[in-house]
N, C-alpha and C positions, 0 to 999 in steps of 0.2 A: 517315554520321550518327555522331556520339562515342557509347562507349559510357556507359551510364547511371552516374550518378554516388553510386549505391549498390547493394547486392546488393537487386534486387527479386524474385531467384527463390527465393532460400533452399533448399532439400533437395529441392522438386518432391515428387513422384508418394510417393516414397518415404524420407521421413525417417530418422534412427536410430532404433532401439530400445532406449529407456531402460528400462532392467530395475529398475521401482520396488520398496518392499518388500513382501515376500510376495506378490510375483507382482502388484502392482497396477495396472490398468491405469491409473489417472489418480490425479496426484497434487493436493490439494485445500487453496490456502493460500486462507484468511478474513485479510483486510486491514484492521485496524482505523486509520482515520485521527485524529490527537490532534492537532487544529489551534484549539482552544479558548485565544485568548490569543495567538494569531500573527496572528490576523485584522491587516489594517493599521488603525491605528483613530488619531485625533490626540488621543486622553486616551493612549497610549503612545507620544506622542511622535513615531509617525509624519508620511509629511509629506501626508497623506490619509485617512478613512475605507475602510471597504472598503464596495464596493457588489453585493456577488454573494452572494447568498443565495435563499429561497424568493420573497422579494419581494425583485425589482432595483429598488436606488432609493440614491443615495450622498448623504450632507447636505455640505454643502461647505463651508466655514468657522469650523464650530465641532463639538465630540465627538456622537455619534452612541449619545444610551442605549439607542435599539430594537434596532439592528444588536449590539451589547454584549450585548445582553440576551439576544438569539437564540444566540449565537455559548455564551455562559455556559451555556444550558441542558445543553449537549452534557457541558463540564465538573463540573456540580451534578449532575444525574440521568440523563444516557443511559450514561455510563461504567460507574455501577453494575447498571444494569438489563442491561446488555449482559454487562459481567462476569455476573452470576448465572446468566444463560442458555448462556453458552458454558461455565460450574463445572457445571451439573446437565446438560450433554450430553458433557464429558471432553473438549472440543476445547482447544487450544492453538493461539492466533493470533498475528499480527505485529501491534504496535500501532504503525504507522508515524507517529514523532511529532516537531511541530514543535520547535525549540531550546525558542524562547522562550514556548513555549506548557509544557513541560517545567518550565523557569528560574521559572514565574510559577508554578505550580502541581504540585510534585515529585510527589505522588501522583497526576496522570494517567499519569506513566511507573512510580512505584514500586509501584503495586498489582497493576496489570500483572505487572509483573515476579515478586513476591513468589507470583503464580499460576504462576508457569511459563510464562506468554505473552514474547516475544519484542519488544523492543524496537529499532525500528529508525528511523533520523533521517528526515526530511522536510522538511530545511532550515531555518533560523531562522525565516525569516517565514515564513505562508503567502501564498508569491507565486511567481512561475514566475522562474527564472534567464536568459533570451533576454535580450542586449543590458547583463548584469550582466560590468561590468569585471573582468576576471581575478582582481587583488588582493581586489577586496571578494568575489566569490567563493570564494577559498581561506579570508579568515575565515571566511565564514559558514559553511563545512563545519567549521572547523576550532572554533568556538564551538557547532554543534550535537554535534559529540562530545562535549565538553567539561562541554553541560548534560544530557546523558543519561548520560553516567560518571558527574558528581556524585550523580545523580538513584536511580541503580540500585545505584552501583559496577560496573557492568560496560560495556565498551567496546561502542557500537553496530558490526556488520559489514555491516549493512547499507543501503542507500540508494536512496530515489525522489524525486525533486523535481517537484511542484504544476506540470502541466503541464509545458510549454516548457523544458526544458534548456538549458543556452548551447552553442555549440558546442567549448568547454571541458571542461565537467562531467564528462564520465568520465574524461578524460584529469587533470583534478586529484585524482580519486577515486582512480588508478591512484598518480598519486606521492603521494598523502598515505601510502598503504600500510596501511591496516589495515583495508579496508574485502574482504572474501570477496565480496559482489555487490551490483550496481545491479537496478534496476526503470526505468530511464527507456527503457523498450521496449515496444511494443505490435503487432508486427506474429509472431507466431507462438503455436503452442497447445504448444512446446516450449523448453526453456531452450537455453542454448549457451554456450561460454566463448570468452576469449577471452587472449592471453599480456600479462601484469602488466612492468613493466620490470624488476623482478628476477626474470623469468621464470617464474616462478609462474603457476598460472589462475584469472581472473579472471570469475564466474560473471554471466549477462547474465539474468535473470529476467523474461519478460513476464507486464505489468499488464492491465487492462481496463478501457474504460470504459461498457462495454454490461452484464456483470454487474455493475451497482455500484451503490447507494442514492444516487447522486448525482441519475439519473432522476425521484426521488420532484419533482426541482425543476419549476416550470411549464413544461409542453410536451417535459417528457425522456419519459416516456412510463409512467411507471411512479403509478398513483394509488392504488387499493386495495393491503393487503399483499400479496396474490395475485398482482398485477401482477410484482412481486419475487420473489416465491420459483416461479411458475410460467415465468420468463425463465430464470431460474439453473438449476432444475430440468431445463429443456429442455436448456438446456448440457452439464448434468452427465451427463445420457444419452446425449445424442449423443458426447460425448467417451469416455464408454464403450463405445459401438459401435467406433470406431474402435481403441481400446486394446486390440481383443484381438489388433490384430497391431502395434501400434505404440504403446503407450502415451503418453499425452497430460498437460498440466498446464494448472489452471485457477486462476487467481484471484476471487474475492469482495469487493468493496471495498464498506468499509461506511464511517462517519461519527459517531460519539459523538450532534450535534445532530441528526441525520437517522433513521437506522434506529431511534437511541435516543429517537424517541417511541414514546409508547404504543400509538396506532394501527397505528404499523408494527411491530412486533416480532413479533408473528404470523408476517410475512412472513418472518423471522429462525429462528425457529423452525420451520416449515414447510422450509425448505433442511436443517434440524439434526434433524428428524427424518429427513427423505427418505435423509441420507446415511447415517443409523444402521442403517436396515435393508434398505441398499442393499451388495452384498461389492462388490470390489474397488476401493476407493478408500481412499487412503491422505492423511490428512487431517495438514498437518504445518507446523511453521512456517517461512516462506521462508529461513532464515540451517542447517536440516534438509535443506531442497530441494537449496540450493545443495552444503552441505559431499556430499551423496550424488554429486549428479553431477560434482564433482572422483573423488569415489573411483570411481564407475564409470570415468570416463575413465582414471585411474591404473590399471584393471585390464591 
């Protein structure tokens, strides 16, 4: 039988030990998604609406107000309510954000920013890169820096693409060269690197889609806030058991339209207090995550 055609055993039994700060056993990045205005929509010129929301349903032939409208609220009011809540508990997050959602709307990436949260790309459109020609690939990486530099002044180093990857994507992220670490990984509760072509390390950060406000959607599983913050919650402890011999890393992905209603943010906040008066977690933003574990490895 050939052998398998990717590492599916990764560290086994016994991983390394990442020596987070002050001794912590799990490190804790909150993932804001800023995809308000990436949506594919045919009032911007796409060549389709988008149809995945809380209600699946795509209009076909002409612009799409409801789908617009749902998609807006994220950028009108969840951003702010979100911002406030993460400012009166001292967290700093990654706002993993679309180019052209950025380009249409500078203050989804600049307010962020101007807090201390961490800005990092998630592709021009929101759309998954599988079966995206090379070329049109390397723009769109190369037009989502472009609209998060203007947006900030500071160069994003970080990177997660909507789903599906090509099986390019890292490999263009590696020669563009300024990017410290991806997120298009999902199979470990620990980070890893990996060597850059000018030999340098290139930091592999996994995402989640089981902690994440996406479930709020029909049939993900998640309906009361509770639903939310008692999933994460169970996460976050059990990663703490195991971190007192091997420390572990967790992600949170949240959504601007999603978490950012009213009804859920309870759930938002229930995770934000659990972590306040819980020690040893080290809550920090992914582009911190990463730059640490070059310098552990450097030790």
């Amino acid at each position: 039988m050939p052998p398998a055609s990717r590492d599916l055993a990764g560290f086994g039994p016994t991983p390394p030990r990442i020596a987070w700060p002050e001794d912590a056993r799990l490190a804790l990045s909150f993932v804001v998604n800023v995809e308000e205005g990436a949506e594919l929509s045919l009032t911007s010129g796409d060549e389709r609406n988008e149809s995945v929301y809380e209600a699946r349903e795509e209009v076909v032939g002409h612009p799409d107000p409801c789908m617009e409208s749902h998609f807006a609220y994220g950028s009108r009011a969840g951003i702010w309510r979100i911002l406030s809540l993460l400012d009166a508990y001292g967290v700093k997050a990654t706002f993993s954000s679309c180019g052209r959602a950025v380009a249409a709307t500078p203050a989804l990436a600049a307010a962020p920013a101007a807090r201390g949260h961490e800005i990092s790309a998630h592709g021009w459109r929101w759309e998954r890169h599988a079966g995206m020609p090379e070329a049109t690939e390397r723009a769109v990486i190369a037009a989502t820096v472009e609209a998060i530099t203007q947006a900030t002044g500071e160069r994003p180093v970080g990177w997660h693409t909507r789903s599906a990857s090509s099986p390019n994507t890292r490999r263009l992220l590696l020669e563009e060269g300024g990017f410290l670490y991806d997120s298009d990984c999902y199979d470990d509760d620990i980070p890893r690197s990996i060597v850059r072509p000018d030999g340098g390390r290139h930091v592999i950060l996994p995402y989640a889609f089981d902690t994440n406000d996406m479930r709020f959607a029909p049939g993900g599983g998640f309906v009361q806030p509770e639903d939310f913050s008692r999933y994460c919650i169970s996460a976050i402890d059990w990663l703490l058991r195991e971190g007192k011999t091997a420390p572990k890393m967790l992600s949170i992905g949240l959504h601007l339209r999603i978490i950012g209603r009213p009804a859920r943010m309870r759930g938002l906040e229930q995770i934000l207090e659990h972590v306040a008066r819980t020690p040893g977690i080290w809550v920090a933003r992914r582009r911190d995550i990463a730059a640490h574990v070059l310098a552990q490895e450097a030790r």
